[in-house]
N, C-alpha and C positions, 0 to 999 in steps of 0.2 A: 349392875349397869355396865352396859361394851361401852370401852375406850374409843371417843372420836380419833380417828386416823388423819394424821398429817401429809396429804400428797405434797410431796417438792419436787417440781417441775425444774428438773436441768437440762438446760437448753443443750443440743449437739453440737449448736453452733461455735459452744467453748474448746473445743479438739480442733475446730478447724485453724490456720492462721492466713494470712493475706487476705487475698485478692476474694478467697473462698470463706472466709471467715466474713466481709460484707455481703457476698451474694445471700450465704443465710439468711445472716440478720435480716434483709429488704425484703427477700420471699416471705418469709416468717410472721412478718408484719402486714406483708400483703397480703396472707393466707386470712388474715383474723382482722380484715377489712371493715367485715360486718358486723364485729364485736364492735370494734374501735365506733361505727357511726352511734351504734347502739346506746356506749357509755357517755359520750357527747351529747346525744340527745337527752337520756337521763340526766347527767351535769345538769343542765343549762335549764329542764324543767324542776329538777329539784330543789335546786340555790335558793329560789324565793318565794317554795311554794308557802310556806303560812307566816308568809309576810306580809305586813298589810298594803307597804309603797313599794314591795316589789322592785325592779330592774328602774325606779325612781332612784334608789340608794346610790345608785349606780354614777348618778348625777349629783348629790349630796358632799360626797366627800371632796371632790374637786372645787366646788364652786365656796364649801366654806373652807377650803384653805386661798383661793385665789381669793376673795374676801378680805381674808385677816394681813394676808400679804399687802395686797392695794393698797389696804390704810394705812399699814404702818409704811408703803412708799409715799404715799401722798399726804401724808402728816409729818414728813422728813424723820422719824422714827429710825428708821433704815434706810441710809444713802445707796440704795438699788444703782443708781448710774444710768447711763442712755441706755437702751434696748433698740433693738431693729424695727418691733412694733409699738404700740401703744400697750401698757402696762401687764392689761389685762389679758390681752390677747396673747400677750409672749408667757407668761406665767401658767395661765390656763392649758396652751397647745403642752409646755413643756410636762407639765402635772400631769396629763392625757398621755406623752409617753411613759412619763416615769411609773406610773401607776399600773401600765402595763406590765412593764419591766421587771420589779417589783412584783403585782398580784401572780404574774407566772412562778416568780421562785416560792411564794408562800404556799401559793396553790400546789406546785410540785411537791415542795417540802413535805405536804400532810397527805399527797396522793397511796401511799404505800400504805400508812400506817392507819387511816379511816378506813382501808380496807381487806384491813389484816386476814379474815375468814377467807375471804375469796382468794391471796394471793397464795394463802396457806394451801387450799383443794381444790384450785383448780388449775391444768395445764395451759397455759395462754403466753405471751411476752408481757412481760410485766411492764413495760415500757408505755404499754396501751392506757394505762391507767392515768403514768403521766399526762403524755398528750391528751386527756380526756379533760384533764385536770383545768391544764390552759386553756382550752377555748373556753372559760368563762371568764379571765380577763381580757380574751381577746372580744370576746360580746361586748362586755362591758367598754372598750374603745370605742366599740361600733352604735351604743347606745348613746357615748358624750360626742360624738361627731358631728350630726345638727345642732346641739348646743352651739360649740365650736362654728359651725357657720352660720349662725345667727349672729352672733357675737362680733363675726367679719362683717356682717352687713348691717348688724346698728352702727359699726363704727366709720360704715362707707369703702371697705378696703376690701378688694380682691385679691386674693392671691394668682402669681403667676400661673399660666396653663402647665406648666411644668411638675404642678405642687400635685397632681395630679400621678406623675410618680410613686408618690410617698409610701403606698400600699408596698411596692416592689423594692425600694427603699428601705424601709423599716425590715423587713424581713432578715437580714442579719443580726438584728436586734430578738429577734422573738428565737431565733438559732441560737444566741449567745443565752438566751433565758433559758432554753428548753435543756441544752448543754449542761448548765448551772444545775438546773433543776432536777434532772437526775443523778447528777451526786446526792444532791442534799436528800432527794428521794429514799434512796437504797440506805445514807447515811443514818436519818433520821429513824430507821427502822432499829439500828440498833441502838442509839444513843439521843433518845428523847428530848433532851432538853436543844437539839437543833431549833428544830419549828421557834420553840420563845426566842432563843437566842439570837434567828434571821430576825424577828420583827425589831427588835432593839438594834441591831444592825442595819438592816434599813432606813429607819430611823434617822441613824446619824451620815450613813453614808448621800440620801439627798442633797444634803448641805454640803457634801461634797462633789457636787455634781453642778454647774450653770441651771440649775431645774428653775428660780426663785430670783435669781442674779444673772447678768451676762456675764461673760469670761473675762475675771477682772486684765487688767495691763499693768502686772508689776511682776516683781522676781520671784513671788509665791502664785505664778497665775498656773506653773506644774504642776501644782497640788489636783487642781480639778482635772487634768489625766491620769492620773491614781485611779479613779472612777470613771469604768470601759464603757458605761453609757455617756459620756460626755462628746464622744466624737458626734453619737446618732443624735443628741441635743442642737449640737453645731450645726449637722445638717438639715435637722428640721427647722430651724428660723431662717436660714441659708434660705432655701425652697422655698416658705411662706413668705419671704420677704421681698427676693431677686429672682427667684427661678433658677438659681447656679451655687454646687457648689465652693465655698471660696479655698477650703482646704479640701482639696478631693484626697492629700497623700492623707490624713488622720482616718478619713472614711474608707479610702480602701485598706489601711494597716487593720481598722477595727472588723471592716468583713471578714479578713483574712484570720484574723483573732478568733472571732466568733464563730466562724464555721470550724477551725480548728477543733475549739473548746467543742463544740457538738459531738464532730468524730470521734475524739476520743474519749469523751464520758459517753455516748453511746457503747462502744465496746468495750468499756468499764464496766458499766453496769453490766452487761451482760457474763461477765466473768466471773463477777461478785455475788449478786442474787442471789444466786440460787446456793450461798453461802450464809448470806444474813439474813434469810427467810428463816432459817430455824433461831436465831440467835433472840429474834422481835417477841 
C-alpha cells in the first residue's frame, strides 16, 4: 500500500517583514477569493442540512434563555435593576450580540481541526477556512433580527434612526472575534482540549459581561470591563435606546483593541501554520 503524502503549504509571505509582509497576506487572500465564497456557501448549506427545524435552531437558543431570564426578573428571583429598555427587549438584543461573539470563537476554534485532510494537501491560506467558519454566526444574527423587530413592535417602541448604524458599528466586534479566533484556530490544532475548554469559558464569561444585567453602580462595576465585549453591549442599548453613544472613549478604546488583536493574530497565524500543521 503507497503512503499518503502530506503537502505543507508554507506561506512566502513568513520571509517577508513590514509594510511587505501585509501586501502578501491581502493579495494572497484576494487570490483565493473564490475559494473563500465557495466554503461560505458550503458552511451555511451544510449546518442544517439534516436537520429537521433547520436555521429554526437558530432562534431557539435565544429566546429560551431570554425566557428563563424574564421570569426569574419578574418573579424577583433576580434583582436585574432598571434597564434602558423593557426587560425583554434588552436581554434579547444583548444575547443576539453575545451569541455572535461567542458562535465566531467556537466556530473558529474547530474551523482547522474539522478540516484537518484538506489543510494537510492542499496549498490555500488557511485563514480562509476561518472566515468561512463565521459567517454562520454571523447568519444566524441575521436569522434572530426580525424576531428582534417584532418584539420592538409588540411592545410599541422604535428605535432611533441612528440604530440603523449598528451593522457598521458592530463590526469591531466581529474583528475582535475573528482575531480571537485564529489563535484558538491554529492553537486548537495542536492541543485538543481548546474547543471544550472555550465552551466552559464562555460559559462563565457571559456573566461577566452586562449581557443579562445592566452595568451594575458599585465599586465591583470594573469587573464587567475585564470582558472586551462589554464596551460593544454598552453601545448597543446606547443606540436602541437614545441614538448616541454615552461613553464614546470605552467604544473607541474597544475599536482600537479589537482591530489591534486582528492584526496581530492575523500575522501570527501566518508565521505559525504551517508549523503546527504537521504537529495536528
Amino acid at each position: 500500500m503507497q503512503n499518503s503524502q502530506t503537502i505543507i503549504h508554507s506561506p512566502a509571505g513568513i520571509r517577508l517583514h513590514g509594510l511587505g509582509a501585509w501586501k502578501w497576506m491581502i493579495a494572497d487572500l484576494w487570490r483565493y477569493r473564490e475559494l473563500l465564497e465557495r466554503m461560505i456557501h458550503r458552511e451555511l448549506a451544510v449546518r442544517y442540512r439534516q436537520s429537521l427545524l433547520g436555521y429554526v435552531w437558530a432562534l431557539i437558543l435565544p429566546l429560551v434563555s431570554v425566557s428563563i431570564f424574564a421570569f426569574l426578573a419578574h418573579s424577583r428571583i433576580l434583582n436585574i435593576g432598571a434597564t434602558s429598555l423593557p426587560y425583554v427587549l434588552f436581554a434579547l438584543s444583548n444575547l443576539c450580540l453575545w451569541h455572535l461573539f461567542s458562535g465566531i470563537l467556537v466556530a473558529s476554534a474547530n474551523s482547522l481541526s474539522s478540516a484537518e485532510p484538506m489543510i494537510r494537501r492542499t496549498g490555500f491560506p488557511r485563514e480562509i477556512l476561518v472566515l468561512a467558519a463565521i459567517s454562520r454566526p454571523i447568519m444566524e444574527l441575521l436569522i434572530r433580527l426580525p424576531l428582534l423587530i417584532l418584539l420592538f413592535a409588540g411592545y410599541g417602541i422604535l428605535p432611533p434612526l441612528a440604530a440603523l448604524c449598528l451593522p457598521v458599528l458592530l463590526l469591531p466586534l466581529v474583528a475582535l472575534g475573528t482575531g480571537l479566533g485564529l489563535i484558538l484556530a491554529a492553537t486548537n490544532l495542536a492541543i485538543r482540549d481548546i474547543s471544550q475548554a472555550l465552551t466552559v469559558f464562555l460559559s462563565f464569561a457571559m456573566f461577566l459581561a452586562p449581557v443579562v444585567y445592566p452595568i451594575p453602580v458599585n465599586p465591583y462595576m470594573w469587573l464587567v470591563y475585564l470582558n472586551p465585549v462589554t464596551p460593544f453591549l454598552e453601545m448597543l442599548q446606547d443606540m436602541l435606546s437614545t441614538g448616541m453613544i454615552e461613553e464614546p472613549g470605552h467604544y473607541i478604546a474597544a475599536c482600537l483593541f479589537s482591530f489591534s488583536v486582528l492584526l496581530v493574530a492575523w500575522r501570527w497565524f501566518h508565521l505559525v501554520i504551517h508549523r503546527i500543521i504537521p504537529l495536528a
